[in-house]
N, C-alpha and C positions, 0 to 999 in steps of 0.2 A: 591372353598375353599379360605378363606379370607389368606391374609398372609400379613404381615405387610412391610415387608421389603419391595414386589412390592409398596404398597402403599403411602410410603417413596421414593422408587424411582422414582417413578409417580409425586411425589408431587414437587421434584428438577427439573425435566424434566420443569414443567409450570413454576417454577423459570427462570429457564436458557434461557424461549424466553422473557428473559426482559419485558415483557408486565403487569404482577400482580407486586403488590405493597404489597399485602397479602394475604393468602390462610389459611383458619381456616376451619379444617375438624371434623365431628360430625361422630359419629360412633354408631350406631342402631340394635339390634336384630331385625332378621328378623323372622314375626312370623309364615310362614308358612313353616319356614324350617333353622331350630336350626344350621346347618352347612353353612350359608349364611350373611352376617350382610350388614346393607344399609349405603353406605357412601353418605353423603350429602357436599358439598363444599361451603363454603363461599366465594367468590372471590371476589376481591378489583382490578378493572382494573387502571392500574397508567399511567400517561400523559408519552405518547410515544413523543411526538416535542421537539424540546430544542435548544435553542439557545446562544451560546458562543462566547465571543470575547477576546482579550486579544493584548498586546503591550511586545515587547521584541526585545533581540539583539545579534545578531550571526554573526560568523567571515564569511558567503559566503552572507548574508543574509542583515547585517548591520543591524541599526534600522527597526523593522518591526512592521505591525499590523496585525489583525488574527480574522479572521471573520467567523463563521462557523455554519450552520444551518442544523437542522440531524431530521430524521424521522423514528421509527424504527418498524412503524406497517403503512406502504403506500397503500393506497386503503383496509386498513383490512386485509392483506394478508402476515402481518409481515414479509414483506419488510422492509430492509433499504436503505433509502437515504441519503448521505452527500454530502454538498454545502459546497468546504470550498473556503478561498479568502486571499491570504495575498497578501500583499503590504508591499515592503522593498524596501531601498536604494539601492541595488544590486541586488534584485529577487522582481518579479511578478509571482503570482500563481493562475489559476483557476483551480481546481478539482472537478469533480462531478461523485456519485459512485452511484451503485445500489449491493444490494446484498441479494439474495432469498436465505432463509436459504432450503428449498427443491422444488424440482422443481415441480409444483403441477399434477400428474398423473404417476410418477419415482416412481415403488417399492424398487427401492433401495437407497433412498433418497440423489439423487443427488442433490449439492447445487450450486449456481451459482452467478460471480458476474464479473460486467463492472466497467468502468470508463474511462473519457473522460479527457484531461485537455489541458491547453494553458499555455503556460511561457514565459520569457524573462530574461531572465538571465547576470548580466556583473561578469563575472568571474575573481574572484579573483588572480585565479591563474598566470593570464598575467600580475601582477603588483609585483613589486621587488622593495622595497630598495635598495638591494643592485644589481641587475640586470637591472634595468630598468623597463619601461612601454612598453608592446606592443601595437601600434594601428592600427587598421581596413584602410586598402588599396583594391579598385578594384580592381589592377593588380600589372604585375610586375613592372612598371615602375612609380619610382618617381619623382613627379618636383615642386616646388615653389606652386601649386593651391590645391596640398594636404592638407585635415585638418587633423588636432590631433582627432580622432573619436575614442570613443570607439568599443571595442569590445562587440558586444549583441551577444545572442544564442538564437535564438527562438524553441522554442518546442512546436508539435502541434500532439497530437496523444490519444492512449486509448489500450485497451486491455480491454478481458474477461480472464475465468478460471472456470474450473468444478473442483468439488471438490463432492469426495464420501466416505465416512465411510467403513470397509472392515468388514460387520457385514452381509453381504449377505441382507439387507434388511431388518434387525428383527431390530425395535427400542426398545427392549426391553433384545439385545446381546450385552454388553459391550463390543468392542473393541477398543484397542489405537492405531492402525493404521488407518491413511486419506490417501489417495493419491489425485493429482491435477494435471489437463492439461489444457492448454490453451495456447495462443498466445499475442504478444503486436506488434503494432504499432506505431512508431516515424517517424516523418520528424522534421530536425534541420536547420533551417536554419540561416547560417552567416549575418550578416547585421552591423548595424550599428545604433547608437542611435536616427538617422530621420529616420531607415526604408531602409536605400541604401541598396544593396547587396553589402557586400566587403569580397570575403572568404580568402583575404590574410593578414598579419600581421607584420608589422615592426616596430621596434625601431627609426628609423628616417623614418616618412613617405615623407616627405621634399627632402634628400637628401639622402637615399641609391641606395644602386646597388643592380643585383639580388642577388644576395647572401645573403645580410641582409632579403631576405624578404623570409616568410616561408608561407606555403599553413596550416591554419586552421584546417578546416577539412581532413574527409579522399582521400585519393590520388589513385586514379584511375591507372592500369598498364603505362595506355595509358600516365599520367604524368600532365593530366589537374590536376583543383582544382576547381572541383566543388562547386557552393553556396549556395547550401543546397545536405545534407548526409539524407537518406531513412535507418531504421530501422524496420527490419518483424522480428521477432525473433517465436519459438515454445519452449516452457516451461512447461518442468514434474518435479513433483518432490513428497515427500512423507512427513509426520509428526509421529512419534513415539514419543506416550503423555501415560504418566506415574504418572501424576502430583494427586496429593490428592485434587488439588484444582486449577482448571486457570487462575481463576482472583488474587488470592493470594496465591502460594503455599507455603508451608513447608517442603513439602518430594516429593520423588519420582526424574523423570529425563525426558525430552525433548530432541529428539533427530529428527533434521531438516534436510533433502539434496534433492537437485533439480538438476536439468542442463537445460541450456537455448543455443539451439542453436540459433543464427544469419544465415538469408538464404540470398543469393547474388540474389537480385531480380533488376537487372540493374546495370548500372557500377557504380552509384555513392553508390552501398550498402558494405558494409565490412562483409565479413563472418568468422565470429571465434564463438567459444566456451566457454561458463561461468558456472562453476563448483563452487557449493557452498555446506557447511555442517556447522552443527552446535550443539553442544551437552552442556546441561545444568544438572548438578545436585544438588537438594537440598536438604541439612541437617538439620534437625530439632536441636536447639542452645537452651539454654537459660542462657544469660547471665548477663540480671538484671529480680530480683525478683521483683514485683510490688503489690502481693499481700501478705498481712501479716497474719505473721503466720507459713508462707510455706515454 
């Protein structure tokens, strides 16, 4: 039995995996059976690659550039992949993501998605007007051969995430509940702007004592300071979508919360707890008329 609304909603679904550019539907008596009609599709497939670049400027970030290459149908299999790259005074970024919108032979249409990236980062945060500048020291002891070095953070890690729809499997059962699990991976390591390992930090690297000089990263029972920190962390969390519309909403409400544990995997790992929520709602406004008449 024909019914229009499925075929309207059929027709958003081919919308939504970004890949048509138009869909124009003909609709035909069927002659050997009056309760049947034949849909025929006209489809329009639109360039999946794109490439973006752009320049700008932020307070951790300073002058940057931004280079970014994306793929959202990879091997035919409506895959996406992004390549992005910025280069700034203050931060370097390499990222690279994959994300399978269903995993292919999942009846319950699991989706799935990595990413790998590399950083270097001099942080803003150690420099003060009114406080001073902190810089990068080996150890604890200062004397005359010391440079004035920045502080770098190098980042070198990735993570995946599954993600599934709570519709039992039917792509054809509206539900606004996703849930998501997965894992991330970081090593940070302390250094310095040729590359030294220095995981300590002083205001006079020249002339302090211990005291002036404080350990970077995280601090192990034992009281060392290690020069580079290991991050495993396991990450659940849920989405409750409500929304009339995702890429532009009007109405409805968003409602986000996860938790990410941190696991102690060796002494240089820190284990704590990151508890996050988030809840959005929108009202439908109108507060200039644009069309006349009305």
């Amino acid at each position: 039995m024909f019914n229009r609304k499925t075929l309207e909603s059929d027709i958003k679904r081919l919308y939504a995996t970004s890949l048509f550019n138009d869909i124009k539907v003909s609709l035909k008596p069927d002659s050997q059976n009056s309760k049947k009609v034949i849909i025929a599709l006209d489809i329009s497939e639109q360039r999946t690659g794109s490439l973006t670049g752009g320049v700008g400027f932020s307070n951790s970030a300073g002058i940057f550039a931004q280079l970014g290459l994306k793929e959202s149908n990879t091997f035919g299999r409506a895959w996406s992949t992004d390549l992005n790259l910025n280069f700034g005074d203050y931060s370097t970024t390499y990222n690279f993501s994959l994300y399978d919108p269903w995993i292919k032979g999942d009846k319950y249409r699991t989706a799935f998605k990595t990413n790998i990236f590399l950083s270097r980062d001099y942080p803003q945060e150690f420099k003060s007007d009114k406080n001073g500048v902190l810089y990068a020291v080996n150890d604890t002891d200062s004397n005359s051969a010391d440079s004035l070095s920045s502080i770098v953070l190098e980042n070198v890690g990735g993570g995946f995430t599954f993600l599934r729809p709570l519709n039992g499997g039917d792509p054809f059962r509206e539900t606004p509940w996703k849930i998501s699990a997965g894992m991330n991976f970081k090593k940070v390591n302390m250094i310095d702007s040729s590359g030294n390992k220095k995981p300590y930090a002083t205001k006079k690297p020249t002339t302090a004592n211990i005291s002036e000089i404080i350990c970077i990263g995280y601090t192990p029972k034992d009281g060392t300071c290690p020069s580079e920190n290991t991050l495993i962390s396991v990450v659940a969390g849920g989405v409750y979508n409500k929304l009339n519309n995702n890429v532009n909403p009007s109405s409805g409400s968003l409602f986000r919360f996860g938790s990410e544990q941190f696991l102690p995997i060796g002494d240089n790992s820190p284990t704590f707890n990151r508890l996050r929520a988030s809840y959005s709602w929108f009202v439908p406004v109108r507060l200039i008329n644009l069309n006349k008449g009305l």
